[in-house]
Each structure stands twice: as structure tokens, then as C-alpha cells.
N, C-alpha and C positions, 0 to 999 in steps of 0.2 A: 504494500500500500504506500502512496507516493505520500509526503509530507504536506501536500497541498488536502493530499482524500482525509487524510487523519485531521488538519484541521477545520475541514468543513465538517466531517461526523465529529468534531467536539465540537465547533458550535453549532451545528446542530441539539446535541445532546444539552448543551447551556442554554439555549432558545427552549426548549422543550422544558427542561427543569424551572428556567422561569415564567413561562406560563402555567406548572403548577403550583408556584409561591403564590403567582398573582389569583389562582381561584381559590387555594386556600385564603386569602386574606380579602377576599371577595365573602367565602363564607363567614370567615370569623365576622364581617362586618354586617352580615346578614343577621347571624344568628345575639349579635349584639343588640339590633333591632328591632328581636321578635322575643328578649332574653325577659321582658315585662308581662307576657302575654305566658311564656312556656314556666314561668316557677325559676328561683333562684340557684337551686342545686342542681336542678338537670344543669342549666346553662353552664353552671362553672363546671364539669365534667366534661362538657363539649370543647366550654372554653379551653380548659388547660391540655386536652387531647390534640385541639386543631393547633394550642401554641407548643406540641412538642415534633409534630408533624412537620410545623413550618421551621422549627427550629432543626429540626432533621436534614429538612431540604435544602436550606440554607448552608448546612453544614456539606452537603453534598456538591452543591454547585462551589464553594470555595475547594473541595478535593478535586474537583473535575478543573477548574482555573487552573491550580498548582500542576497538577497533570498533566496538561496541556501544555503549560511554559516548561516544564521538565523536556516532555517529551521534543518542544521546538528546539531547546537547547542540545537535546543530545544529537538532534538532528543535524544541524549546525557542525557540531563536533563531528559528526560522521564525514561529511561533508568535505571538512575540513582535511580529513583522514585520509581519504579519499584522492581528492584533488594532491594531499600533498605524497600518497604514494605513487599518482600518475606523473609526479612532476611537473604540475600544474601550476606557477606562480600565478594565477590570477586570485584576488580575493573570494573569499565565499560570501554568497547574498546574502544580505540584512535576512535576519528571522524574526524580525520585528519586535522583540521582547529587550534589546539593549536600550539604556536608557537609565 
């Protein structure tokens, strides 16, 4: 898989995990809502479930980032590797992650 495929399937996979941050916090705001209507103990049960999901997910899409610049970096490095056992003095492309 080319460097280019691996970073469209992670963000891919980043685009994906953040639109399920955004429906959970669609729910929570939902069920914040409707938390007067449903009794006070359901809600905080839903509450503290949807804030450990999000907190889940959240935690997920920051290991997916880190992954991703790992993964650009080694590629980089391969690259490099590469080029310099062809004997290739030319630089290797920005991987976009210096800075």
C-alpha cells in the first residue's frame, strides 16, 4: 500500500470517527433536552455512558493522529533509505508532518 493509500484510509478513518463524536454529542444534547421530561436518574446513567463513549472516541481519534504521523514519519525514513541505497542524492519529499 502506497503512502499516499494509507493516508487517505486514515483520514478516512478520522473523518469517520469524527462524525461519530459529533452524533454522540448531538445525543448527549438531545437527551439533555428531554432529561426534565425522562426523571433525573435514568438521564444521569445515559449521561455518564454517552460521556464515556465520547471520551472513548476521542481517545481513539488522538491514537489514530499519533499513528498516522508515526506511520508518515517512518515512511519518510524508508524513503530516505531507499533513495540513499540507490544512490540517489536528490532530497526526499516533505511528508508534511515537519514543522
Amino acid at each position: 500500500m502506497s503512502g499516499e493509500s494509507e493516508g487517505s484510509a486514515l483520514d478516512l478513518a478520522v473523518r469517520r470517527l469524527e462524525r461519530a463524536v459529533a452524533s454522540l454529542e448531538s445525543r448527549m444534547t438531545a437527551k439533555t433536552a428531554d432529561s426534565d421530561a425522562d426523571g433525573g436518574d435514568l438521564f444521569d446513567q445515559d449521561h455518564a455512558r454517552l460521556n464515556a463513549e465520547l471520551d472513548a472516541s476521542r481517545a481513539r481519534e488522538k491514537a489514530l493522529e499519533e499513528a498516522g504521523a508515526q506511520a508518515s514519519e517512518a515512511l519518510g525514513r524508508a524513503i530516505a533509505e531507499i533513495r540513499a541505497a540507490l544512490g540517489d542524492d536528490a532530497p526526499a519529499p516533505s511528508t508534511g508532518t515537519e514543522g
